[in-house]
C-alpha positions in Angstrom: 86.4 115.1 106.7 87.5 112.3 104.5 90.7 113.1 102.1 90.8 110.1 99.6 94.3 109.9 97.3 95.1 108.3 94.6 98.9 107.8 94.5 101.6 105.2 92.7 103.9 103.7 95.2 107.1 104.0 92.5 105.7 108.1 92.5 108.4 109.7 94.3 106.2 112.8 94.3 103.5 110.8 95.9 106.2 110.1 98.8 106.5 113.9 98.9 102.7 114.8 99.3 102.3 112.6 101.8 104.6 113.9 103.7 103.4 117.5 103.1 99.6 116.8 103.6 100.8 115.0 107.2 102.3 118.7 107.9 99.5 120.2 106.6 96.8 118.0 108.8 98.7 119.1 111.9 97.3 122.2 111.8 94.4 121.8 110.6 92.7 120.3 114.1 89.3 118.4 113.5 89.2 114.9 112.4 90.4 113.7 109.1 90.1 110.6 107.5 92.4 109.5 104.7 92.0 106.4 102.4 95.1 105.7 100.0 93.5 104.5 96.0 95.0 102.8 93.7 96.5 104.5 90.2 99.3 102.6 88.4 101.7 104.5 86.6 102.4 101.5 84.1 99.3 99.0 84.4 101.0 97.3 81.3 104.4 96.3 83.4 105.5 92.9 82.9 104.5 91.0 86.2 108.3 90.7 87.2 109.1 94.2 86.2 112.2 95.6 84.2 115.5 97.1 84.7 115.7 100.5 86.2 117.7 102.0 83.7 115.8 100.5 80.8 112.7 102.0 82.1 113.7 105.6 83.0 115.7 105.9 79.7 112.3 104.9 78.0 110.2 107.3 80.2 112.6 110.6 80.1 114.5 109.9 77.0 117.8 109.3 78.8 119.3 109.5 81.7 120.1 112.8 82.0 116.8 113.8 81.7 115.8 112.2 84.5 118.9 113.2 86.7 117.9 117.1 86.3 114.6 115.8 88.2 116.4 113.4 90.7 117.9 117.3 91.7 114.6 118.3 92.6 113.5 115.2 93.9 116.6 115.0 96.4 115.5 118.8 97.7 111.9 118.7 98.1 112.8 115.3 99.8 115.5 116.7 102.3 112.9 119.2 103.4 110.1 116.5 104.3 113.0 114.5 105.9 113.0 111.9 102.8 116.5 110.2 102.5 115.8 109.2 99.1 118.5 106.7 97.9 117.1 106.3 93.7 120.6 104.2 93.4 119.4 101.4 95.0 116.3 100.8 92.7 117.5 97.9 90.4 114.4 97.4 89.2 110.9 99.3 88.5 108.1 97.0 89.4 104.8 96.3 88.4 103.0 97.3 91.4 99.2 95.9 91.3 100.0 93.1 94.4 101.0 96.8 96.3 98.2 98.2 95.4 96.2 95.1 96.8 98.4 95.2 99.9 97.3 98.6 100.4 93.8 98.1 100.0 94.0 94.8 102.6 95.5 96.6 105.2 92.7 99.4 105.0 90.4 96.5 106.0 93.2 96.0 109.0 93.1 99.3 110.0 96.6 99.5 108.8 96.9 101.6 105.6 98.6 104.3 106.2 101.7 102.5 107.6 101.5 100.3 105.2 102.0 103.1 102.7 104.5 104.6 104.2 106.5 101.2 104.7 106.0 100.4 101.1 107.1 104.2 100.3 110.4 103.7 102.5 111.3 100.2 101.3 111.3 101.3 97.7 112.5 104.7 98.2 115.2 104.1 100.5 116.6 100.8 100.7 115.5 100.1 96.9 113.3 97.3 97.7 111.9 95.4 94.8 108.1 95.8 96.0 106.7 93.4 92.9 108.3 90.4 94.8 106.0 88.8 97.1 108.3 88.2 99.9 109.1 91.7 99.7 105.8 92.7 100.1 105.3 90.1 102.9 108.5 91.9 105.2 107.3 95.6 104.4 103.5 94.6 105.5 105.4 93.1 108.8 106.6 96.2 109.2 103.5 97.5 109.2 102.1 96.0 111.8 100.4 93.2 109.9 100.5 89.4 110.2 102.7 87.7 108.4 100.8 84.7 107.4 97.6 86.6 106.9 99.6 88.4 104.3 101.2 85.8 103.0 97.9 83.9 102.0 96.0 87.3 100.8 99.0 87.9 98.2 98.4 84.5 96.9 95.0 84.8 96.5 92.8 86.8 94.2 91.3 88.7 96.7 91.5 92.7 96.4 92.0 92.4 92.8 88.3 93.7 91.6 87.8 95.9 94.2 91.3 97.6 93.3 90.7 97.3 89.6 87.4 99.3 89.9 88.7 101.9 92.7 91.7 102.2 90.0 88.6 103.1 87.2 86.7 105.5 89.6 89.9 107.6 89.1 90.3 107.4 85.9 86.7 108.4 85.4 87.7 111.5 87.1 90.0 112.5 84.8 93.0 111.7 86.7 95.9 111.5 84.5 99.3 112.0 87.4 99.3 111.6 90.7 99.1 112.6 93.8 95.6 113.1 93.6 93.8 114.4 96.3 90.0 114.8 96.6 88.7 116.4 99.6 85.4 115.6 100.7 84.2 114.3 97.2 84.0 118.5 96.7 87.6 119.8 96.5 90.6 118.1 93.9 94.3 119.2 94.5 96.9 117.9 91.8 100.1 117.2 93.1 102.6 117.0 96.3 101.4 120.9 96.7 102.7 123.1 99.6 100.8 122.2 102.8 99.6 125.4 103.0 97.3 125.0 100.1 96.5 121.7 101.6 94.7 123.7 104.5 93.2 126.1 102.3 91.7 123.2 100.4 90.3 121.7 103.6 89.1 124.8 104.7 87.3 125.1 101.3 85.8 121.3 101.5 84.7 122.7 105.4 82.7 125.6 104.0 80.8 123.9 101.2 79.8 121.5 104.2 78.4 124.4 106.0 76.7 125.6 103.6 75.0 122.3 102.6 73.7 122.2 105.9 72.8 125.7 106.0 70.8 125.4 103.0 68.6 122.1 104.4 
């Protein structure tokens, strides 16, 4: 079973679905494979990023806007066990080197704790994940070597092979994320409850069968 998502690090929702998905997989009981793709929220992000509060008063319209979903954002978190901490973001990053972090460390056998180090960093201690060094200490985390890292995120590599995985998506008509495709068969849009995660599987398990019923 191979689950492929396409999710935005700065996605808080994405943080949330990944953390419902994990609940859902425990129950589910054969073997699933998940690959993390790239979809950027703001491909057009200065390189260096912008002020927090610049950006979210640009994206909701103000402030308060955004605090009536920070509400919801701080409950579906405290149910998944998310201490999110939004105050410490300073700044919203442009997140393309995260995205080739991501993808490097799925050649490492390391992506999913590298998302999930990425996803805490920003989420919880505010990290500022378009900073190299940044990157460099949150892939250690991960379980990855430092200088390894250090010299693929100051390299080109990862770049056309994110670029195009970032264009599969978009080809499928992805337009928010999470995204979760289940067996190239099944789509789910958005950090759904995990029951409807195992439903989906289920689904994706079916249509198998029936393939192979049918050759």
């Amino acid at each position: 079973m191979q689950i492929d998502i396409y999710s935005e690090i700065i996605c808080p929702w994405c943080f949330v679905g990944k953390r419902r998905l994990e609940r859902a997989l425990t129950s589910v009981g054969n073997d699933v494979h998940v690959t993390w793709r790239p979809f950027q929220l703001n491909p057009t992000m200065p390189l260096d990023g912008m002020d927090r509060t610049t950006y979210l008063k640009a994206k909701f319209g103000s402030l308060e806007a955004f605090g009536r979903m920070e509400e919801q954002l701080l409950a579906a978190g405290a149910d998944e066990q998310i201490p999110f901490a939004f105050e410490k973001i300073q700044r919203t990053p442009n997140t393309f080197a995260a995205h080739r972090l991501i993808w490097y460390a799925e050649q490492q056998g390391r992506q999913d704790a590298a998302v999930e180090s990425l996803f805490r960093g920003y989420f919880t201690e505010g990290a500022d994940i378009g900073s190299m060094p940044v990157l460099s200490q949150l892939a250690c985390r991960a379980g990855l070597d430092a200088a390894a890292v250090e010299s693929f995120l100051h390299s080109e590599e990862g770049a056309a092979e994110v670029k195009a995985e970032e264009a599969v998506g978009r080809r499928l008509g992805i337009r928010g994320v999470p995204y979760f495709v289940i067996n190239g068969t099944v789509a789910i849009s958005g950090a759904q409850p995990p029951d409807i995660f195992v439903s989906a599987i289920r689904q994706a398990e079916e249509t198998v069968m029936e393939r192979k019923e049918g050759t």
